[in-house]
C-alpha positions as CSV (number, residue, x, y, z in Angstrom):
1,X,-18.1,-22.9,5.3
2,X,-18.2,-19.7,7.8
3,X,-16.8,-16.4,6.0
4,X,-14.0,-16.9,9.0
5,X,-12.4,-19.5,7.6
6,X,-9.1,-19.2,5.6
7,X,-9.9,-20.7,2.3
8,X,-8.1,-20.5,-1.2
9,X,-9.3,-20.8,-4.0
10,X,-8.5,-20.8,-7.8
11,X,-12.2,-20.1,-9.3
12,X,-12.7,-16.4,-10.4
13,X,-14.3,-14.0,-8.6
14,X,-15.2,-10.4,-8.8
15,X,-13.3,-8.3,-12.1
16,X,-10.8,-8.5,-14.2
17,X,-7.5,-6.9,-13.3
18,X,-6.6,-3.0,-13.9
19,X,-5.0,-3.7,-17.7
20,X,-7.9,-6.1,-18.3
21,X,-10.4,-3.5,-17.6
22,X,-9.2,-0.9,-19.6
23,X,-8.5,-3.3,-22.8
24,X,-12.4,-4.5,-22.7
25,X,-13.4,-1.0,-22.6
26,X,-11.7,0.0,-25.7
27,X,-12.1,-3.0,-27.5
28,X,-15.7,-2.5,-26.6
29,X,-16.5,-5.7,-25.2
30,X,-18.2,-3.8,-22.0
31,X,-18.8,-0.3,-21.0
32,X,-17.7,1.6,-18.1
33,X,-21.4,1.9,-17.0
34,X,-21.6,-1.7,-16.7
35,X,-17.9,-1.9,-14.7
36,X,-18.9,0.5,-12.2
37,X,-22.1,-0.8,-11.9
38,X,-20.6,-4.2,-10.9
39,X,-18.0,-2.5,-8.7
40,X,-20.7,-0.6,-6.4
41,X,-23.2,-4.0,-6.4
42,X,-19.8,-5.8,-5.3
43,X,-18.9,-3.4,-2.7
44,X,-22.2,-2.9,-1.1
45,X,-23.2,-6.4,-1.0
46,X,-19.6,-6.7,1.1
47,X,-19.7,-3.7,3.5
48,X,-21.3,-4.9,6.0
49,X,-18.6,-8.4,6.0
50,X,-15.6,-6.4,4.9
51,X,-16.1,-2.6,5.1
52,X,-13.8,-1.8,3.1
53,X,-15.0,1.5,2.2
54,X,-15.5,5.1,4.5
55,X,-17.3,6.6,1.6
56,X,-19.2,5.8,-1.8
57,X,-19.9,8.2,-4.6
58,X,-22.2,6.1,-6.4
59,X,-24.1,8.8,-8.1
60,X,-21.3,10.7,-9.2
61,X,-19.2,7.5,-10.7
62,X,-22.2,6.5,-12.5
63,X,-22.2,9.7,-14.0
64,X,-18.6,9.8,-15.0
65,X,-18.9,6.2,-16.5
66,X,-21.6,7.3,-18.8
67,X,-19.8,10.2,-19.9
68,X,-16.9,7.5,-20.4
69,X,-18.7,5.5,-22.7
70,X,-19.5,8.4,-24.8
71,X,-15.8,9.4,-25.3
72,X,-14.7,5.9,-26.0
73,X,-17.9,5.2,-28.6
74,X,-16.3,8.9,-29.9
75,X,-13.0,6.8,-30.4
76,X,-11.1,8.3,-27.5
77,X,-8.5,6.3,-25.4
78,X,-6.5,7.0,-22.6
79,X,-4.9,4.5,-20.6
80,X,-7.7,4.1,-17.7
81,X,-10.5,5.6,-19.4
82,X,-14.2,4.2,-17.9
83,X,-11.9,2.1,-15.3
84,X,-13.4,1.8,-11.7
85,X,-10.8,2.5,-9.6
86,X,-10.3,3.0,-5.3
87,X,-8.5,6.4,-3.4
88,X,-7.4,5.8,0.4
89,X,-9.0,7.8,2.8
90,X,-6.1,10.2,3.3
91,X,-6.4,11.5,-0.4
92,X,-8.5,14.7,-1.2
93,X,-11.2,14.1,-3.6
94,X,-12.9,17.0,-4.6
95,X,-16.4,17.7,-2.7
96,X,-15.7,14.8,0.1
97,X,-14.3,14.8,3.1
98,X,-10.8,13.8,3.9
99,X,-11.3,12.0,6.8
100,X,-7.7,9.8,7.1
101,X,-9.7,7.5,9.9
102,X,-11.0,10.2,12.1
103,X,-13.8,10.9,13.3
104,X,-15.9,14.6,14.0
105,X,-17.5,16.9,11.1
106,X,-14.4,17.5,8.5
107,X,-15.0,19.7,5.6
108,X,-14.6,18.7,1.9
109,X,-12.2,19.0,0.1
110,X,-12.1,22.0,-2.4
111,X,-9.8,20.3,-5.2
112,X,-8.5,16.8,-6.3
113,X,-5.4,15.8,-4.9
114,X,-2.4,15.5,-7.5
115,X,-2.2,11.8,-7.6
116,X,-6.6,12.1,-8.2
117,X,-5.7,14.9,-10.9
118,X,-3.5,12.5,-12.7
119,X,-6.1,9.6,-12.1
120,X,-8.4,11.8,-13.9
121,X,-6.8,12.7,-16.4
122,X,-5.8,9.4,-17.5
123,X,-9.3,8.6,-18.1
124,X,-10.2,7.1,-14.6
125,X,-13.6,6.8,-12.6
126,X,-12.7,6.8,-8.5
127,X,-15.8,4.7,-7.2
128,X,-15.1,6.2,-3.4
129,X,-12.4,6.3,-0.4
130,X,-11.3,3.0,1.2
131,X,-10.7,2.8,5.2
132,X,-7.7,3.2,7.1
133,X,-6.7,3.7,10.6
134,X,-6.7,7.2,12.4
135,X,-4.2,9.2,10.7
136,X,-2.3,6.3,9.4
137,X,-0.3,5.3,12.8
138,X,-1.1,1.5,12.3
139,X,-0.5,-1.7,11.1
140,X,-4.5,-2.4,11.3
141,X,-7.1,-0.7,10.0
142,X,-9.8,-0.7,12.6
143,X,-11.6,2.9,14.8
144,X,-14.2,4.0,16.1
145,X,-15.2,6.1,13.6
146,X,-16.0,3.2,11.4
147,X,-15.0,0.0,12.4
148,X,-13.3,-2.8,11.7
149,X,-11.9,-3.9,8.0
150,X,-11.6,-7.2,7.6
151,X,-9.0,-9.6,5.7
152,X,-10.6,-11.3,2.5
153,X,-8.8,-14.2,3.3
154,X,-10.3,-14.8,6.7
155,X,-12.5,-11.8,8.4
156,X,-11.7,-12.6,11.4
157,X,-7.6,-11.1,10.6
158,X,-7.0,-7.9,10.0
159,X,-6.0,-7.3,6.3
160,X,-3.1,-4.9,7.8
161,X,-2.8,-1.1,7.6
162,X,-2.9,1.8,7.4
163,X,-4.5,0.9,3.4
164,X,-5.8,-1.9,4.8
165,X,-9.3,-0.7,3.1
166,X,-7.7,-0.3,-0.4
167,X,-5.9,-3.8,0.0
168,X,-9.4,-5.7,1.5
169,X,-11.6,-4.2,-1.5
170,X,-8.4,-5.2,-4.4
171,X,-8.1,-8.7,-2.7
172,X,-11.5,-9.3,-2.6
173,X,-11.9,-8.5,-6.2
174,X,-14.3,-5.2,-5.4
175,X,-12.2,-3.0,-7.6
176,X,-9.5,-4.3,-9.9
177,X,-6.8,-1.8,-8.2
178,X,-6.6,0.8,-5.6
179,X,-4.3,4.0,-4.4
180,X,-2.9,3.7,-1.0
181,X,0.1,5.8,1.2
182,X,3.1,4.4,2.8
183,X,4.4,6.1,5.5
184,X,6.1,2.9,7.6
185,X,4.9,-0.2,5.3
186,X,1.4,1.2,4.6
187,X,1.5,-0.5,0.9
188,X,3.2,-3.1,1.3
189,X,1.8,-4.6,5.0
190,X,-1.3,-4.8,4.4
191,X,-0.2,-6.6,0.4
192,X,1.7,-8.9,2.2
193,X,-1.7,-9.5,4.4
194,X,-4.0,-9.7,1.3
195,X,-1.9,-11.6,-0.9
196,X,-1.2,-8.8,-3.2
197,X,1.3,-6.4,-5.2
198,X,1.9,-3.5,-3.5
199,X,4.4,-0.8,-4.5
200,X,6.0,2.1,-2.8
201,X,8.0,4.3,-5.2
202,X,10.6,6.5,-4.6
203,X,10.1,9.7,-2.4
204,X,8.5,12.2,-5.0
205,X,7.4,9.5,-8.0
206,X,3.9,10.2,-7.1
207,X,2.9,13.5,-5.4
208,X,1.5,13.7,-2.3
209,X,-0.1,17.4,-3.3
210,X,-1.9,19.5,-1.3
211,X,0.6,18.3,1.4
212,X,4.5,19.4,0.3
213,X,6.5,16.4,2.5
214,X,3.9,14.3,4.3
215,X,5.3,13.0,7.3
216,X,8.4,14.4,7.0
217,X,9.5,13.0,3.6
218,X,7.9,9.1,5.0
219,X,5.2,8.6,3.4
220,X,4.6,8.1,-0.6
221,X,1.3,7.4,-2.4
222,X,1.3,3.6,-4.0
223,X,-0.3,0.6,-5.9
224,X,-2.2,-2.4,-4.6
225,X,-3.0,-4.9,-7.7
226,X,-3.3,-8.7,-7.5
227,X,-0.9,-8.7,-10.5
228,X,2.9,-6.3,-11.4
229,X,1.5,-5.5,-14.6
230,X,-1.1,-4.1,-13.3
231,X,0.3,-2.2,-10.0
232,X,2.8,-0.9,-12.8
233,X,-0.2,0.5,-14.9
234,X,-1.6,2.3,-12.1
235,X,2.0,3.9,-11.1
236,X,2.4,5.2,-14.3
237,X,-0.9,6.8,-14.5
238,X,-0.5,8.6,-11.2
239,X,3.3,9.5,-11.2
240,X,4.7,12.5,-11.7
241,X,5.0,16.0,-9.4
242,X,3.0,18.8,-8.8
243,X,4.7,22.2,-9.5
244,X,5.1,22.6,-5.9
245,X,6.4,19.8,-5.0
246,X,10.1,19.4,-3.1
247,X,11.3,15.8,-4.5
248,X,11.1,15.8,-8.6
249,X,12.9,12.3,-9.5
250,X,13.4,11.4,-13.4
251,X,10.2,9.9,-14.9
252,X,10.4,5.8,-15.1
253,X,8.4,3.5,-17.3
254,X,6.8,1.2,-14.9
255,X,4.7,-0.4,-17.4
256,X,7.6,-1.4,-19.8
257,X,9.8,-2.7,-17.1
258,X,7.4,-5.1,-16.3
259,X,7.5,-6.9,-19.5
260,X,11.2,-6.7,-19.3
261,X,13.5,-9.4,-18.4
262,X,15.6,-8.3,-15.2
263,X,18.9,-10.1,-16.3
264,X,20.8,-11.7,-13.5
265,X,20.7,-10.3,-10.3
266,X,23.1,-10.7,-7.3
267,X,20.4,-11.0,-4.5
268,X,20.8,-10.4,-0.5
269,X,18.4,-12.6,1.9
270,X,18.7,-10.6,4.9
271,X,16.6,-11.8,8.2
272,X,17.5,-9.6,10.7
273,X,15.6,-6.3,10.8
274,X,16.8,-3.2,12.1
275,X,17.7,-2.4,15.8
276,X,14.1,-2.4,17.0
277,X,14.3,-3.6,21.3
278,X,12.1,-6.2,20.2
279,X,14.0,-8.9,19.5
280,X,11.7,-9.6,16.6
281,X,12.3,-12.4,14.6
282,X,10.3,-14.1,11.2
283,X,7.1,-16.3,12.1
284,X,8.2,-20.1,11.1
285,X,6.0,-19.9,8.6
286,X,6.9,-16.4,7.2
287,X,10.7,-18.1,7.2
288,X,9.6,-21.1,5.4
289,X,7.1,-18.9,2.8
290,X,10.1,-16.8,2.2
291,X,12.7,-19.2,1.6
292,X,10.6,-20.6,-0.6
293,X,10.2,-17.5,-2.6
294,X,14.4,-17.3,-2.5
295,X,14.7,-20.4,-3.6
296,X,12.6,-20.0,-6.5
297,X,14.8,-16.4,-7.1
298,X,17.9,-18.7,-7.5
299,X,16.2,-21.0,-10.0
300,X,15.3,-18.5,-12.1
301,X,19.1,-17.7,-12.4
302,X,19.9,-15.1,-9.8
303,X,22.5,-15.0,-7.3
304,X,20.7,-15.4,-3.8
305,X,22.8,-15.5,-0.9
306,X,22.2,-14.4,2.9
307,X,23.3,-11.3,4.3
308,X,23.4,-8.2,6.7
309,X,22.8,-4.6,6.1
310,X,24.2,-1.9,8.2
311,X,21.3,-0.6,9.0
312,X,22.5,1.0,11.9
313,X,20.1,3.3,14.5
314,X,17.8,4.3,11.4
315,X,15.0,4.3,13.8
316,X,16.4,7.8,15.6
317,X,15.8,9.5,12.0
318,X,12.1,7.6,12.2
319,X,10.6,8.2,15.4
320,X,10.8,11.9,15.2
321,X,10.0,12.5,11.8
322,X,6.9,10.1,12.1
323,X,5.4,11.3,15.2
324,X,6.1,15.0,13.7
325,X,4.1,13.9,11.3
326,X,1.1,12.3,13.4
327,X,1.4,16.0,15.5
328,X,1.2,18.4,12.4
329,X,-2.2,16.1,11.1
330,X,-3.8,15.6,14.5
331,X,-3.2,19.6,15.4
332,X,-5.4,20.3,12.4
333,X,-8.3,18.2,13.8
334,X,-11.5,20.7,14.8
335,X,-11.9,18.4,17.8
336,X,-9.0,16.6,19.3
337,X,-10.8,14.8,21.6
338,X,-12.4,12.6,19.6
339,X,-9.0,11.7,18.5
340,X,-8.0,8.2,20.0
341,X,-5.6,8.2,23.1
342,X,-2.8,7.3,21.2
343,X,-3.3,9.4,18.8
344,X,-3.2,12.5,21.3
345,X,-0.2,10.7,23.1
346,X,2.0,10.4,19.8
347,X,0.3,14.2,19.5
348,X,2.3,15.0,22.1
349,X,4.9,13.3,21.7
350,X,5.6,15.0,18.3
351,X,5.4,18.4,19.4
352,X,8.0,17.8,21.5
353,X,10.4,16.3,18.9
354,X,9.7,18.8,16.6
355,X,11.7,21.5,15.1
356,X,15.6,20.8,16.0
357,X,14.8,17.4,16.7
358,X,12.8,16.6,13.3
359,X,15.6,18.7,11.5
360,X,18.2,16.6,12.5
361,X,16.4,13.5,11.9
362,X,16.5,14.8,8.5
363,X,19.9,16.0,8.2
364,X,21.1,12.6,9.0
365,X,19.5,10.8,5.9
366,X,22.6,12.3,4.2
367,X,24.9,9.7,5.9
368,X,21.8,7.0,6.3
369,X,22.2,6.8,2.4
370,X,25.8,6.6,2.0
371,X,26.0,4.2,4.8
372,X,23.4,1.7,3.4
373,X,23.6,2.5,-0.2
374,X,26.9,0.7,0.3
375,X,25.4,-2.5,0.8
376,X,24.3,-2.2,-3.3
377,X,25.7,-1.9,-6.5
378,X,26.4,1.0,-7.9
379,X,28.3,2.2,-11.1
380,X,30.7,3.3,-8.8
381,X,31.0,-0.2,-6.7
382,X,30.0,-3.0,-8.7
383,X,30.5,-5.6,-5.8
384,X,27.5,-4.5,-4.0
385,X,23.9,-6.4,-4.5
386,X,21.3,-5.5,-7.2
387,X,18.4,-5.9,-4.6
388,X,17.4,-6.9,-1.2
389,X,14.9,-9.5,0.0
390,X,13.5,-9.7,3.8
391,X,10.0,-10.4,4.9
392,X,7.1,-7.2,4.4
393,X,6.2,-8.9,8.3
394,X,7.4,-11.0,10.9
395,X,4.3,-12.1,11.5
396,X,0.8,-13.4,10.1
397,X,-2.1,-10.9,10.2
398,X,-3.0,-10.6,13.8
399,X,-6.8,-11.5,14.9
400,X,-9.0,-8.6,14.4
401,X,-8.9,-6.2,17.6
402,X,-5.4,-7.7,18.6
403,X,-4.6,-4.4,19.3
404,X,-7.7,-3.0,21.5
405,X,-7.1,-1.1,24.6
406,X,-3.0,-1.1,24.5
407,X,-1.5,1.8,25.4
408,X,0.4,3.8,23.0
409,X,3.8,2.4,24.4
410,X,2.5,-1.6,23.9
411,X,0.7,-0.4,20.6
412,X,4.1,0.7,19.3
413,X,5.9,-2.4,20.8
414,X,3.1,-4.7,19.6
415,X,3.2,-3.3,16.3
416,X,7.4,-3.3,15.9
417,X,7.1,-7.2,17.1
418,X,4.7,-7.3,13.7
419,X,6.4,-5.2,11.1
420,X,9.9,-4.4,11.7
421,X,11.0,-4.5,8.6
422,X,9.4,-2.1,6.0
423,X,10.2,1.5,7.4
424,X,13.6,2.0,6.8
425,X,12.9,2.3,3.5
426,X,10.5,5.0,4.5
427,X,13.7,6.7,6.4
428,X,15.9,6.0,3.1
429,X,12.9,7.3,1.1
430,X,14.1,4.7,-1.8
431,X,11.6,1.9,-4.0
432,X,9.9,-1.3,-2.6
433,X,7.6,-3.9,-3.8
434,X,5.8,-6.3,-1.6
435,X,5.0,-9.6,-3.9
436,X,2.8,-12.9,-2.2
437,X,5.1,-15.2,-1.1
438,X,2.7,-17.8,0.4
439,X,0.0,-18.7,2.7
440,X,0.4,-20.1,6.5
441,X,-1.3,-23.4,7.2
442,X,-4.2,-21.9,8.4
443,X,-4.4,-19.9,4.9
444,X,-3.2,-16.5,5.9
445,X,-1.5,-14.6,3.0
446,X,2.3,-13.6,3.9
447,X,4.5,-11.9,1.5
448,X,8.0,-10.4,0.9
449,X,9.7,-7.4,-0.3
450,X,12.5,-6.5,-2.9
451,X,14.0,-3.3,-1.8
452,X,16.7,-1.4,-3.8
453,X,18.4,1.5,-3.6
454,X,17.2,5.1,-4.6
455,X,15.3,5.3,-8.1
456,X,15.4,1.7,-8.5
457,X,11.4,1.0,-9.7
458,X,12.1,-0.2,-12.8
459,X,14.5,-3.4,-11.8
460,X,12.8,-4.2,-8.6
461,X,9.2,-4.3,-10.8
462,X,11.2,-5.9,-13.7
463,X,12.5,-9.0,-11.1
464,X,8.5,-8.9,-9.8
465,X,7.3,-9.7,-12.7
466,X,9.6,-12.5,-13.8
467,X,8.5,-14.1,-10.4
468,X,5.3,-14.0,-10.8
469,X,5.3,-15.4,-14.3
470,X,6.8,-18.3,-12.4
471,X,4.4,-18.5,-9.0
472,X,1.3,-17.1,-11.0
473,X,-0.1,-16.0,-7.2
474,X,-2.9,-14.1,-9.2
475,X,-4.3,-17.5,-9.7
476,X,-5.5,-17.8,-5.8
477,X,-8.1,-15.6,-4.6
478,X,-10.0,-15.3,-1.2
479,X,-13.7,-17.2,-1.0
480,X,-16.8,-14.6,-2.0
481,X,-17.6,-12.4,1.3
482,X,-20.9,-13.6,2.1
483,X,-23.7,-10.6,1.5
484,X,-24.3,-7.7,4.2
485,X,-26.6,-8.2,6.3
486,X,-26.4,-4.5,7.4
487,X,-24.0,-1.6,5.6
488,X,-20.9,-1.1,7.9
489,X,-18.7,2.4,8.0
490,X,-20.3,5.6,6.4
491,X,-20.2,6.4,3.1
């Protein structure tokens, strides 16, 4: 069978999960030495199919796992200590370059990001920096300056984006769980591609450090796992703020909630995605995949019913804060014009809708929140819903290169058609988790999310992890990639 095909598959493949890892390391039933050595073998026999990876550091890994072993033979534990774990390519890791999908000579970082810190710190080994697409703009993680990554599930899709590289090398079982940044879906797209967990916390849960408000308060570092307990494991090693930082929210215990039983829920099944121009609508098989998951919400005991959200015109708080964002990151480049077209257009286009603009964009959150948080339950109004359900996507993941030579209008119009449903959340700046919910008939992973309102981590992982308990996804994995025949990307 070609590596093109979609195939699924219940045999395993590559490592254990994230918990799994770190439980055989301090039982000592492996070493660290030996996890990261698999991790690398895995990942370079895949580049050249996958390339999921910008950059390795093989050398310096191997070291860290070796100095691993020796704290946990001296009877140290910590909570990821001697695991192999992934960063995105928009996260500084001391001594690398922080490319976020460019390309051109960058300089390397001169300290660890906070969320690398905290990795660190709870005992971690970062293996290297996974692809994404220039400056994190897309639902695709493909550019010149490396590429194209490829879905697991079939290489001829794109696993989604803009973590698209941390998603393909989780799914394809080359690390047991990876970092990634949502800005408009950027977790959870490319989980819903790869048949994976993928959470994005609240605004502030995980620091974004060196940057103060990335994106103008959009974007939030996030989990991909194939498994809750395991995305939660990862979001408690890595949450909590830098001193710096502008949005502080109370700690949450994401680990504990997922071996907590929700308790009934009243659940909204909204279809309709916010005022796009589209007219997108759900894939038939994204609408069959997701009732599916529904239905299996209202067996477990909750109360599922359809409804609406006043989303209202979200999107005018969106488009300028996001392509404010793209401006202040692409400005910064030492050579612009290796930037893509699109890039330089949205470049421009941010510049203009800066200052006044962006500032009311974010003065009209205020009423944003009031206005949806309306729609939930509160202990204020206790007739609202507990959490919302829509599709991550409309659609399947598109062929690899769908998106080659559009303009930056049809780009933006191609990629609304796609994923219109995971920004406002980004706007709102409140918790989401994309869980599988199925595959098309052609085997292409699709997923959904449970949204809820601000701080709400702990329920929506809670409700994630009594589904999967019932739809065990982390039982399916994508077929081996077949081995490189050449390395792909730079490392």
């Amino acid at each position: 069978m070609s590596s093109t095909e979609a195939v699924e598959t219940t045999e395993p493949a590559g490592p254990t999960g994230l918990a799994d890892s770190a439980r055989e390391l301090a039982e000592g039933r492996t070493t660290s030495t030996e996890q990261v050595s698999a991790v690398l073998r895995r990942i370079e026999a895949s580049q050249g199919t996958l390339n999921a990876f910008r950059h390795l550091r093989a050398e310096a890994a191997l070291a860290e796992a070796a100095e691993a072993d020796r704290r946990l033979a001296a009877g140290e534990r910590l909570p990821l200590l001697g695991v192999p774990v992934a960063v995105k390519d928009d996260t500084d890791v001391l001594g690398m370059p922080t490319y976020f999908g460019c390309d051109g000579d960058l300089p390397a970082a001169i300290a660890d990001s906070e969320a690398v810190r905290r990795l660190r710190a709870a005992g971690a080994v970062i293996v290297g920096k996974t692809n994404s697409c220039e400056l994190g703009q897309w639902p695709f993680t493909e550019g010149p300056a490396f590429g194209a990554t490829r879905n697991p599930w079939n290489t001829g899709h794109t696993p989604g984006g803009s973590s698209g590289g941390s998603a393909a090398a989780v799914a394809a079982g080359l690390v047991p769980a990876a970092l990634g940044s949502d800005g408009a879906g950027s977790v959870r797209i490319p989980a819903a591609w790869t048949h994976l967990v993928g959470i994005k916390p609240q605004r502030g849960r995980i620091s974004v450090h060196p940057q103060s408000d990335a994106f103008q308060g959009l974007t939030v570092n996030g989990p991909l796992a194939r498994t809750v307990a395991d995305a939660a494991l990862l979001l408690d090693a890595v949450a909590g703020p830098h001193p710096d930082d502008p949005h502080r929210p109370p700690p949450v215990a994401a680990s504990a909630a997922a071996r907590r039983d929700p308790g009934r829920l009243r659940i909204a099944l909204a279809w309709r995605p916010p005022l796009t121009l589209t007219g997108s609508a759900p894939h038939p098989e994204v609408r069959r995949a997701v009732t599916a998951l529904a239905e299996a919400l209202a067996r477990l005991g909750h109360d599922v019913e359809e409804a609406r959200p006043r989303y209202g015109l979200i999107g005018l708080g969106f488009v300028p804060r996001a392509t404010a964002g793209i401006a202040e990151l692409a400005a910064r480049h030492p050579d612009p014009a290796l930037l893509d077209p699109r890039t330089r257009s949205a470049l421009r286009t941010g510049t203009r809708l800066g200052g006044r603009v962006v500032r009311a964009a974010r003065e009209r959150e205020a009423r944003q929140h009031h206005r949806i948080g309306a729609f939930f339950r509160t202990s204020r109004a206790r007739d609202g819903y507990d959490v919302l359900l829509t599709p991550t996507t409309a659609l399947p993941p598109p062929p690899i290169g769908r998106f080659d030579g559009l303009s930056a209008w049809r780009t933006d119009v191609a990629m609304t058609e796609a994923c219109p449903y995971a920004w406002p959340w980004n706007v709102l700046g409140w918790p989401g988790i994309n869980v599988p919910a199925g595959f098309t008939a052609d085997g292409l992973p699709v997923g959904a999310q449970l949204l809820g309102p601000s701080r709400s981590e702990e329920r929506l992982i809670s409700l994630a992890a009594q589904l999967e308990a019932d739809r065990r996804w982390y039982e399916h994995r994508p077929p081996a990639p077949p081995p490189s025949v050449s390395p792909a990307g730079g490392r």
